[in-house]
C-alpha positions as CSV (number, residue, x, y, z in Angstrom):
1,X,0.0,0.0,0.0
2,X,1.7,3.8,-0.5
3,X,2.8,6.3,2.0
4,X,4.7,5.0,5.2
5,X,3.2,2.3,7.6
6,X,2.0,3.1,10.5
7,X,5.1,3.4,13.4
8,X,4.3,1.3,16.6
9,X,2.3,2.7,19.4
10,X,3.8,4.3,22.4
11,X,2.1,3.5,25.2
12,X,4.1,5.5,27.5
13,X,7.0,7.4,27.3
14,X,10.7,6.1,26.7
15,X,12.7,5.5,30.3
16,X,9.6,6.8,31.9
17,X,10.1,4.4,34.2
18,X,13.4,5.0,35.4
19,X,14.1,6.5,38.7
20,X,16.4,7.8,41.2
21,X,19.6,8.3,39.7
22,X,19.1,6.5,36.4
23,X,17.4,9.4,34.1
24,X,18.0,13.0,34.0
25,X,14.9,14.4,34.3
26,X,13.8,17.5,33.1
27,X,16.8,18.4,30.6
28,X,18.9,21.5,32.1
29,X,18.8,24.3,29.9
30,X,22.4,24.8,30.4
31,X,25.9,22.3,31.1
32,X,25.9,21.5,35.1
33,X,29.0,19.4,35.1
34,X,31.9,18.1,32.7
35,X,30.7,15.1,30.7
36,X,26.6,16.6,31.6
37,X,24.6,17.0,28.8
38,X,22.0,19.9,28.2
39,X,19.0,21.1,26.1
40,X,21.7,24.1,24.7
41,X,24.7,22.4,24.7
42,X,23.9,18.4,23.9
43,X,27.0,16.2,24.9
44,X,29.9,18.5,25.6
45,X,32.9,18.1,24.2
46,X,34.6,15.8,26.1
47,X,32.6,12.9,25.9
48,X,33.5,13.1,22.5
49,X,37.4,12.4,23.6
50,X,39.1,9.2,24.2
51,X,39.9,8.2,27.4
52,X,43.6,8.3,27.0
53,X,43.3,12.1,25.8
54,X,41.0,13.1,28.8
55,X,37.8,12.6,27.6
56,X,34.8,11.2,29.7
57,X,32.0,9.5,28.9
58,X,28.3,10.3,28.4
59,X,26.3,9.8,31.2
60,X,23.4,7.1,30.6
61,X,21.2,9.4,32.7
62,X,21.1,11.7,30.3
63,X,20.5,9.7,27.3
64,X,17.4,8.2,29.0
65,X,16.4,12.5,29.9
66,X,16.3,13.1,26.2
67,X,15.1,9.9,25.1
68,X,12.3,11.1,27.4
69,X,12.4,14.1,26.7
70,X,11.2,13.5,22.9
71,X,9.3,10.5,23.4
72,X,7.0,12.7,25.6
73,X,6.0,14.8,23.1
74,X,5.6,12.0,20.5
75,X,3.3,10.5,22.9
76,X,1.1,13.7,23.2
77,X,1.0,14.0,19.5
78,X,0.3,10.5,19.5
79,X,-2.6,10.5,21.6
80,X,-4.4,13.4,19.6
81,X,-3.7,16.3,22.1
82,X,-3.0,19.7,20.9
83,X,-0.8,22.1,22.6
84,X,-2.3,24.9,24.3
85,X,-0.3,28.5,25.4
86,X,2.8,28.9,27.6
87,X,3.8,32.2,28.5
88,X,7.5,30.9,28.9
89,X,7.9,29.3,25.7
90,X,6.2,32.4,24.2
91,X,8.5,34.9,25.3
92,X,11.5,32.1,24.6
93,X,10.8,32.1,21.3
94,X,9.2,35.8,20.6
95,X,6.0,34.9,20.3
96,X,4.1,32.0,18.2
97,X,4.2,32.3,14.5
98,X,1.6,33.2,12.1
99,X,-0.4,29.9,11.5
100,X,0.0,28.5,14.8
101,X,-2.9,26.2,16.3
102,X,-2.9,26.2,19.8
103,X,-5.9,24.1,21.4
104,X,-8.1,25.9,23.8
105,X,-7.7,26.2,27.8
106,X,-11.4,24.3,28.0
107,X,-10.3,21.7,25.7
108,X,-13.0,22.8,23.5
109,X,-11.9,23.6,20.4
110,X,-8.5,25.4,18.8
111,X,-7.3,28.6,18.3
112,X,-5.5,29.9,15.0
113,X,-2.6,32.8,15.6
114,X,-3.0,35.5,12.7
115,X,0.1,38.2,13.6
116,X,3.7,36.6,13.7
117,X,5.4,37.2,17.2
118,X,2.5,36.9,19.2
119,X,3.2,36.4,22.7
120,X,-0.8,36.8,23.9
121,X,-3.1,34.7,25.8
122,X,-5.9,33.7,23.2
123,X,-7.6,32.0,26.1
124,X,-8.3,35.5,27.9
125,X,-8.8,37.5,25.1
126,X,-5.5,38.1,22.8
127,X,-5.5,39.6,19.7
128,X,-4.8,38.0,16.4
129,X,-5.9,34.9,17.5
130,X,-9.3,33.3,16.2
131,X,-11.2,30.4,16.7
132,X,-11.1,28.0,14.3
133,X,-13.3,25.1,15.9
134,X,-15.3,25.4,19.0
135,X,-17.7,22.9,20.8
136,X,-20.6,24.1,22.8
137,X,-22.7,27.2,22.7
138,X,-23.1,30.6,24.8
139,X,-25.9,31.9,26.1
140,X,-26.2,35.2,27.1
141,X,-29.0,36.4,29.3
142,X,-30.5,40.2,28.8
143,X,-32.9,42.9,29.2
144,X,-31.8,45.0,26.2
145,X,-29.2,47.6,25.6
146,X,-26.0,46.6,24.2
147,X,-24.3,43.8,24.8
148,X,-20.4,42.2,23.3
149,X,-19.8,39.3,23.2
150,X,-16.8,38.3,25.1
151,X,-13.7,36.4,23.4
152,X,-14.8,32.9,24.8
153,X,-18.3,33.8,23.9
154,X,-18.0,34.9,20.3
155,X,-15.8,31.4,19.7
156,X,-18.8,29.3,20.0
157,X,-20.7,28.8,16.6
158,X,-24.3,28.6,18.4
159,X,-25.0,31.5,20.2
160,X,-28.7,32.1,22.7
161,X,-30.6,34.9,23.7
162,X,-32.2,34.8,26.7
163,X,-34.5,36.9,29.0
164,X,-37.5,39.7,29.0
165,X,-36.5,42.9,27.1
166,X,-37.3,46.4,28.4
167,X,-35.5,47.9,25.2
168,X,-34.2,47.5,22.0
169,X,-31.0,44.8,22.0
170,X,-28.0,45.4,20.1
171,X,-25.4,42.4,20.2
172,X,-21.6,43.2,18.9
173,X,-20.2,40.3,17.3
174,X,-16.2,40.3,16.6
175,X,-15.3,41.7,13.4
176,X,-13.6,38.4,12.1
177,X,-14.1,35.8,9.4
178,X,-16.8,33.8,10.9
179,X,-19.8,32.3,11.4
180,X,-22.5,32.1,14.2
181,X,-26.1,30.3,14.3
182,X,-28.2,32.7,16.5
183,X,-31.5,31.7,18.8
184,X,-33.2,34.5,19.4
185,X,-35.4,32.8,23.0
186,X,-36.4,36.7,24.4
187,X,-39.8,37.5,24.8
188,X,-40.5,41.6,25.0
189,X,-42.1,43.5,21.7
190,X,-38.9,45.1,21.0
191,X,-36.1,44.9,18.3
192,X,-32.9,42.7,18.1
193,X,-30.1,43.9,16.1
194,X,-26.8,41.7,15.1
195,X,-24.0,43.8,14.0
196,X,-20.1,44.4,15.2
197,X,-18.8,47.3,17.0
198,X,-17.3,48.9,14.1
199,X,-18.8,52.6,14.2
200,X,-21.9,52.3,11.2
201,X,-21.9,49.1,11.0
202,X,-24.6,47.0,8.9
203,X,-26.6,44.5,10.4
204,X,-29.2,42.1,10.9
205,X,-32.5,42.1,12.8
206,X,-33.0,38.1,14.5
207,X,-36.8,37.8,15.0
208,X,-38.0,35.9,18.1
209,X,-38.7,32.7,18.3
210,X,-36.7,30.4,20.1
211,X,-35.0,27.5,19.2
212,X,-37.4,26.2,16.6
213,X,-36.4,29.8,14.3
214,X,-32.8,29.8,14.6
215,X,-30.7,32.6,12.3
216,X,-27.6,31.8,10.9
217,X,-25.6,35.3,10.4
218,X,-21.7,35.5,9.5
219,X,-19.0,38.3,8.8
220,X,-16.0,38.3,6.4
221,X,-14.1,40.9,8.1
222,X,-15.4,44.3,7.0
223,X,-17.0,45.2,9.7
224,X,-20.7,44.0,8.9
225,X,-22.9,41.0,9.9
226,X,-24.9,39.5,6.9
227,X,-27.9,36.3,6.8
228,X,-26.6,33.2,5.4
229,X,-29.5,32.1,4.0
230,X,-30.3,34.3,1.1
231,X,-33.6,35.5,-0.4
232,X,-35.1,32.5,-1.8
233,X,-35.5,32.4,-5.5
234,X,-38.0,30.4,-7.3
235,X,-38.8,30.6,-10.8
236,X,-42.5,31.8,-11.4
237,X,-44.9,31.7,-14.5
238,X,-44.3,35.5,-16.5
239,X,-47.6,35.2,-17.3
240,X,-50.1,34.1,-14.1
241,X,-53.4,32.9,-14.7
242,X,-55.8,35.4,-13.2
243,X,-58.6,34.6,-10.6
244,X,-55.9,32.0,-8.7
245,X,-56.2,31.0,-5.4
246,X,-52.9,29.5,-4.1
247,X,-53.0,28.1,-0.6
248,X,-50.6,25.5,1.1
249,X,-50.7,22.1,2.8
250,X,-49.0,21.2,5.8
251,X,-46.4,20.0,3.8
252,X,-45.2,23.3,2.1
253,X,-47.0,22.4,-1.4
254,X,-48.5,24.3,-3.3
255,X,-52.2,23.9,-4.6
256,X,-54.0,26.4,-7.0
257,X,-57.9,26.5,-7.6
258,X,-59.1,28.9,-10.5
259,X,-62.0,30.7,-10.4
260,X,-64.7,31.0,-13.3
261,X,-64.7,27.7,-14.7
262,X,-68.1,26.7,-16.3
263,X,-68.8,22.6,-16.5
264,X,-71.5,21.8,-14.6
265,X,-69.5,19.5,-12.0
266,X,-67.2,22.4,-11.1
267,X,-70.3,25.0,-10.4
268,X,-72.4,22.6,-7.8
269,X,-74.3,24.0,-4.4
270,X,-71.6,25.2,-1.8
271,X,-73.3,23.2,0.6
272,X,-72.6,19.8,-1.3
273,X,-68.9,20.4,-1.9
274,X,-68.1,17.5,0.2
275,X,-71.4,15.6,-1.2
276,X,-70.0,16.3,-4.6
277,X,-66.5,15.1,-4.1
278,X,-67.8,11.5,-3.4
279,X,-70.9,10.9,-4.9
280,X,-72.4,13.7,-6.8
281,X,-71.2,13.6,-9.9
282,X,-67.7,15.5,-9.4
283,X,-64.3,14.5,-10.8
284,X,-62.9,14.2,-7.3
285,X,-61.4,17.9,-6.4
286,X,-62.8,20.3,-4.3
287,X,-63.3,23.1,-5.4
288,X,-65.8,26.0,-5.8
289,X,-65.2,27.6,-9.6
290,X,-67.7,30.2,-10.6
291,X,-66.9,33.4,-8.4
292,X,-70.5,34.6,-9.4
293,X,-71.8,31.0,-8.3
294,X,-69.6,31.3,-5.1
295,X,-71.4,35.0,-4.3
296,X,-75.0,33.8,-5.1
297,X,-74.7,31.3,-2.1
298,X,-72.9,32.8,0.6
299,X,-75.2,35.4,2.7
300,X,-73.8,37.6,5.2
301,X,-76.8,36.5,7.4
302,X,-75.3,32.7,7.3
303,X,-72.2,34.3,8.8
304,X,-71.7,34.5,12.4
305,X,-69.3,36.9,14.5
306,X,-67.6,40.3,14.5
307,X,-68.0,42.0,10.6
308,X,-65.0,43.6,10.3
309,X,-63.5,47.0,7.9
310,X,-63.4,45.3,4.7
311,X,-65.7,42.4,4.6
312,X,-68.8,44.2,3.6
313,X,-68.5,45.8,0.0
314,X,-68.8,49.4,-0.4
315,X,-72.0,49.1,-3.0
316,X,-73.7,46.6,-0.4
317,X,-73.9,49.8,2.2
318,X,-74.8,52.0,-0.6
319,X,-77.9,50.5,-1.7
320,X,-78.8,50.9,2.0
321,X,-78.1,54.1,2.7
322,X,-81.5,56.0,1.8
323,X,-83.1,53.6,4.2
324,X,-80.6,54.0,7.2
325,X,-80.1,57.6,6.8
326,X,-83.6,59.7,5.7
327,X,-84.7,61.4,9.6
328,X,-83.4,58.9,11.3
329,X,-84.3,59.0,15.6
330,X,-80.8,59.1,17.5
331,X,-80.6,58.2,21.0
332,X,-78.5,58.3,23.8
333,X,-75.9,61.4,23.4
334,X,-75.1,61.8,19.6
335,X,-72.3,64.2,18.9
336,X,-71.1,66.2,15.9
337,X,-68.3,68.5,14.8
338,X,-68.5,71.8,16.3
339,X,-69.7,74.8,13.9
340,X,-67.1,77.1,13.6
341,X,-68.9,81.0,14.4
342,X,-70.4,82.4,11.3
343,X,-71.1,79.4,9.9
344,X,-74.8,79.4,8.0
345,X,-75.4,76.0,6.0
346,X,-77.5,73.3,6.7
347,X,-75.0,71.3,8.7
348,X,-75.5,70.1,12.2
349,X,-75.5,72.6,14.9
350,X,-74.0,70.8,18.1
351,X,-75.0,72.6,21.7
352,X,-71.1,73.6,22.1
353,X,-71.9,76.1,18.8
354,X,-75.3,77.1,20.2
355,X,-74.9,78.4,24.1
356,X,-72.4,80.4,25.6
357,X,-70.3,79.0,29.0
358,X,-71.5,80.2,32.4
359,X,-68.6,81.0,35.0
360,X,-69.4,81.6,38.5
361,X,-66.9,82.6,41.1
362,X,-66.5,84.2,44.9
363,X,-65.7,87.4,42.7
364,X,-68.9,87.3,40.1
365,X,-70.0,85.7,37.3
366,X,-68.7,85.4,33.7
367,X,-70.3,84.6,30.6
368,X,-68.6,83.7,27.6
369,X,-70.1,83.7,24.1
370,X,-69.2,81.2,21.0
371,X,-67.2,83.8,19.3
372,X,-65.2,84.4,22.4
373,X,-66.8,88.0,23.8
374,X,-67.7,88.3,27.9
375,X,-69.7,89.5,29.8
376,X,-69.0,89.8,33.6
377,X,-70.5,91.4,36.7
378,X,-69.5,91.5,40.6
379,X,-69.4,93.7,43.9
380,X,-66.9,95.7,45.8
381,X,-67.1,97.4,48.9
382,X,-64.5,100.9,49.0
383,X,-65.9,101.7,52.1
384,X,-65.2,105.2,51.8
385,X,-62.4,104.6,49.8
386,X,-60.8,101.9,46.9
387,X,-60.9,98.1,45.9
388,X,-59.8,96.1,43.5
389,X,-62.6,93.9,41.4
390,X,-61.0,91.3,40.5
391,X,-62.3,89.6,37.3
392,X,-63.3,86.2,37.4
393,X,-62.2,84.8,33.8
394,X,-59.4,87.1,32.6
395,X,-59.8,89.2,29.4
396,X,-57.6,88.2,26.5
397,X,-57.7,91.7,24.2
398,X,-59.5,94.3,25.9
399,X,-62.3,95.4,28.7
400,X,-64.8,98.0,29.5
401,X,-65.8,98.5,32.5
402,X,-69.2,100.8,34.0
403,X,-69.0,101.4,37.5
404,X,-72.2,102.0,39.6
405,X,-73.1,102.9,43.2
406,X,-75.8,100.9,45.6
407,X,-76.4,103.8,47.9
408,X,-78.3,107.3,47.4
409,X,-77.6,109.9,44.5
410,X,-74.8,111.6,46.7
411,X,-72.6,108.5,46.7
412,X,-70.2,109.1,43.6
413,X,-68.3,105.8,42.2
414,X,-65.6,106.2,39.7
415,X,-62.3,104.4,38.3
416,X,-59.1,105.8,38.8
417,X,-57.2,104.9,35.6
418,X,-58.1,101.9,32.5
419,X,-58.8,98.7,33.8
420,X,-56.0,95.8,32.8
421,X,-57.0,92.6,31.7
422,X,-57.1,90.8,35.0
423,X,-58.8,93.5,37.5
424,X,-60.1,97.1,38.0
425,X,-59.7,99.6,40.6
426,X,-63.3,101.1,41.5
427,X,-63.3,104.5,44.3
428,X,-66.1,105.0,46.2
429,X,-67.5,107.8,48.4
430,X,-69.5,105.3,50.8
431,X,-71.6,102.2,50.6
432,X,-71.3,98.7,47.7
433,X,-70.8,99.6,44.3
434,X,-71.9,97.0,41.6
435,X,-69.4,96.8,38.4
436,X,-70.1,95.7,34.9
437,X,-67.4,94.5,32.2
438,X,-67.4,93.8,28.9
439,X,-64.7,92.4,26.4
440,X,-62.7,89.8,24.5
């Protein structure tokens, strides 16, 4: 068969079972002794020497370290295990290299390094570093607002919204190649928005509806969130038959009926549709053809319930109209537009048109008229001297006021200056005086 056979198993690492002073174990970084081996330097030199010329030999301990050493990480390979990030190596080696597939801290998924010398976490949110596969979902409970998904949120490809909204909800995905399937599980009437963060961003609205309406949504790095599913196109007749009635089954069909066919068998009673499907004479369909068949049997009286806008034609109320509105008797409180002043037609005069508003007060009375003049009346007492009549509705434009005196012909009543808008100032020689303004 081509390509290499398969290399035996390790089950467990080479000289993993030698102790005490048999294995060096871990590696040193660095030479600790003369014939020592290291990571940096390997054998040194002079274990590389005969004998006779001063050289030493290798120590078996630490041919059984690297044997160990290696072998371990053939046997994590081995085993299907991914590596996941180290700070130490990171900074030993400036930072992973574009390409590099770390697996995640949760042991969910894997992680794919985008910028060369990255020394970043990806597990608490680094940069350049994407998920590439990612097991599990997030669900992320809310009221409304706006809400980001975190980095170990947005690495999962099913994301679920939960909880009542008060508001609007805005989610911010990341702005990376990628793909999410939303459920949208909220309840609230308010509006759900997937987008990124990127200022203007262009987005997509998730309608409720839990897990049985899931949306699938992705980006491609532009800053946008589009649907994945796009509109669907189906090819339709250019030229549709007219008087169609398309309806659906439970399956998703399609089924069409057309109107205004004239065989006998398509134009029976609408009360024997059923009758005529099995034994009256029909070709097995149910259907009801002739519209002006279908109109001669159906009544409004045979219809039962609310009649709402729209189900009664406009000549059907016509043809009634004489009858329902010649004199007709009103009860209860029947209302009507207001006559504006002036107004001389035969249109409906309403009781707000026709009598003026009576205002009565501790300081008098006010009457005001349809077109907005007033009349007004009170009393003052001067008692020998002056007092302010106060009006009880204020005057918008202007008053007139007449002054008079309750006592004998010597009593003289007079104003000092032009009333304002609000009150008058009325002298008096001695006793009540009775004033009387007019005005807009």
């Amino acid at each position: 068969m081509p390509g290499a056979p398969p290399p035996p198993n390790l089950l467990e690492a080479i000289a993993s079972s030698a102790g005490g002073g048999f294995i060096t174990n871990p590696m040193p970084e660095t030479p600790t002794g003369t014939n020592a081996a290291s990571i940096q330097g390997g054998f040194p030199p002079v274990t590389m020497q005969e004998e006779v010329a001063g050289g030493e030999p290798p120590l078996g301990q630490d041919i059984n370290g690297y044997l160990f050493l290696l072998s371990s990480h053939t046997l994590w390979v081995e085993c299907g295990q991914t590596y996941q990030y180290n700070a130490t190596l990171a900074a030993a080696i400036g930072g992973y290299a574009t390409g590099t597939i770390l697996g995640m801290a949760d042991g969910t998924g894997l992680w794919l390094n985008l910028g060369s010398g990255n020394t970043t976490n990806p597990d608490t949110g680094g940069p350049n570093w994407v998920p590439i596969a990612a097991y599990g979902s997030a669900t992320i409970a809310t009221t409304g607002g706006t809400v980001t998904l975190t980095h170990q949120q947005a690495k999962y490809g099913v994301i679920v919204l939960s909880g009542a909204l008060t508001q609007n909800l805005a989610v911010n995905f990341p702005p990376t190649i990628q793909e999410w399937l939303v459920i949208n599980n909220t309840t609230g009437a308010f509006v759900t928005t997937l987008r990124t963060s990127v200022l203007s961003s262009v987005g997509v609205t998730s309608p409720q509806g839990g897990f049985g309406s899931p949306l699938g949504v992705y980006s491609v790095g532009d800053g946008n969130i589009y649907p994945t599913v796009a509109p669907l196109g189906v090819p339709i007749d250019q030229n549709p038959t007219p008087l169609t009635l398309v309806e659906r089954t439970n399956a998703g069909y399609v089924l069409a009926t057309f109107f205004n066919m004239s065989a006998p068998a398509d134009n029976f009673p609408i009360g024997n549709v059923m009758y005529e499907r099995s034994t009256g004479g029909g070709d097995g369909f149910i259907r009801k053809i002739s519209l002006t068949n279908f109109e001669a049997q159906v009544l409004l009286q045979g219809l039962g319930g609310q009649v709402v806008n729209g189900q009664v034609p406009f000549n059907v109320v016509s043809q009634w109209a004489s009858a329902l509105f010649s004199s007709p008797v009103f009860t209860g409180v029947p209302t009507a537009p207001t006559a504006a002043p002036g107004t001389s037609t035969t249109q409906i005069a309403t009781t707000a048109y026709a009598s003026p508003t009576l205002t009565v007060t501790s300081n008098g009375i006010c009457i005001t008229f349809p077109n907005g003049a007033k009349l007004q009346a009170g009393t003052v007492n001067p008692a020998g001297g002056s007092a302010v009549a106060t009006f009880p509705v204020p005057f918008t434009t202007y008053v007139f006021v007449v002054p008079t005196s309750v006592a004998g012909a010597a009593v003289q009543t007079w104003l000092s200056a032009l009333p304002s808008l609000t009150d008058v100032t009325i002298h008096n020689s001695g006793g009540s005086s009775i004033w009387i303004a007019v005005g807009l």
